[in-house]
C-alpha positions in Angstrom: -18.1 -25.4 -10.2 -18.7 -21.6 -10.3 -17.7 -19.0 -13.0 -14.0 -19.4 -14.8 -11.7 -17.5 -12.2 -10.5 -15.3 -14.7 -14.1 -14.1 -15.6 -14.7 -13.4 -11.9 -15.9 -9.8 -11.9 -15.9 -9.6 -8.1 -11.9 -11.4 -8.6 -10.8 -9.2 -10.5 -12.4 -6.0 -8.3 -10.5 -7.5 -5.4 -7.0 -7.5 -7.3 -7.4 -4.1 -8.0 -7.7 -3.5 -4.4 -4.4 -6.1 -3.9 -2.6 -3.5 -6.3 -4.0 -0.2 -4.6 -3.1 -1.5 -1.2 0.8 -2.2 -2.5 1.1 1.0 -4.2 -0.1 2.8 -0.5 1.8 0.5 1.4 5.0 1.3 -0.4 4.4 4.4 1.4 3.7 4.1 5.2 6.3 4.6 7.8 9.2 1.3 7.9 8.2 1.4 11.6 4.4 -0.1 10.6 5.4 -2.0 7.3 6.0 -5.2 9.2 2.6 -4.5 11.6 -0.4 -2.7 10.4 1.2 -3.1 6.9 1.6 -6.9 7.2 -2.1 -6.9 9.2 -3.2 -5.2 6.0 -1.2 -7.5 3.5 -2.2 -11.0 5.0 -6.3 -9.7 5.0 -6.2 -9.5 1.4 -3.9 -12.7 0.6 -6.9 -14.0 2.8 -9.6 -12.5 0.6 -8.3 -13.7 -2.3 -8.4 -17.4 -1.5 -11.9 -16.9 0.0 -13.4 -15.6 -3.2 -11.3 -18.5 -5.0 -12.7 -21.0 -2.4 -16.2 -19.7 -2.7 -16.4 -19.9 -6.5 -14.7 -23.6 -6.6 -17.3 -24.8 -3.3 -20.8 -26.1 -4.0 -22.0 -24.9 -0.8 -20.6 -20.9 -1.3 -22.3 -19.8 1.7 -19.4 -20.2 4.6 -16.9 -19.1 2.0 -18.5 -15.8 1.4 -20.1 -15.2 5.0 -15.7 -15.4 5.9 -15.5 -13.2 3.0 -17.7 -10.2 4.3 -16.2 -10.5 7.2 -12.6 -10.1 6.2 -13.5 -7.4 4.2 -14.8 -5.3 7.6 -11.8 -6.5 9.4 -9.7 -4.7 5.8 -11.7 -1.4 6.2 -11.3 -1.1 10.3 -7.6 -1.6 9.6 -7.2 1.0 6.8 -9.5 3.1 9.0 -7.1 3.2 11.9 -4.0 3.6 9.6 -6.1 6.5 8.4 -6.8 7.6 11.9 -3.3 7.0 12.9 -2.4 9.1 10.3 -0.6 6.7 8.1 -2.1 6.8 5.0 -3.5 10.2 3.5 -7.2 10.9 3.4 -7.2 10.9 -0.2 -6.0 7.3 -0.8 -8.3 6.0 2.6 -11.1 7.5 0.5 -10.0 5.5 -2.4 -9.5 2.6 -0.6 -12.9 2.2 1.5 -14.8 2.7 -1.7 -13.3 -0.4 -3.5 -13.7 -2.3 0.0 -17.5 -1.0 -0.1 -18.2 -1.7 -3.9 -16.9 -5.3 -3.3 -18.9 -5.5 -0.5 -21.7 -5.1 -2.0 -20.8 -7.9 -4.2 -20.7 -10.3 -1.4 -24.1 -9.3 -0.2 -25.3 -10.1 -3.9 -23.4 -13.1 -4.1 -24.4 -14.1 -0.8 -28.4 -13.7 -2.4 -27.6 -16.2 -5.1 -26.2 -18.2 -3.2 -29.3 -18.9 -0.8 -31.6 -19.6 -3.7 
């Protein structure tokens, strides 16, 4: 079994992002809460488990490969509420640097993993 969940650093990077992304969510338009909003919600429910998953799983690799890719289909998402002009530039900003840090911390994951 991997690392104690709560000692996760890459777990607890992604919560933050959970908490950022409710705090901006509280904010968008009631007309895309239930669609981009819920698109945006269910990607990081999705990102949670995966990181849960991969840390629990012997073989992390499929975990975290499903990983990197939900956290591109997060940052297209926020991109086109940005580009929609449903979130602020400001907290897009904000947001895409979290997404990029813990993508970064997949890729290094994903280089401990294939040892």
């Amino acid at each position: 079994m991997g690392v104690s969940a709560s000692k996760l650093k890459i777990l607890q990077k992604w919560e933050d992002v959970a908490g950022y992304a409710y705090i901006v969510l509280r904010h968008i338009p009631k007309s895309e809460r239930f669609t981009l909003g819920a698109e945006i919600r269910e990607a990081i429910w999705k990102g949670l488990k995966l990181i849960i998953k991969a840390n629990a799983a012997k073989n992390k690799k499929p975990y975290l490969l499903e990983l990197d890719s939900e956290v591109k289909v997060l940052l297209a998402l926020i991109r086109v509420a940005y580009e929609l002009k449903i979130i602020p530039i400001k907290k897009y900003e904000i947001f895409s640097e979290k997404l990029i840090e813990i993508g970064r911390m997949i890729g290094g994951w994903l280089k401990y993993a294939n040892k």
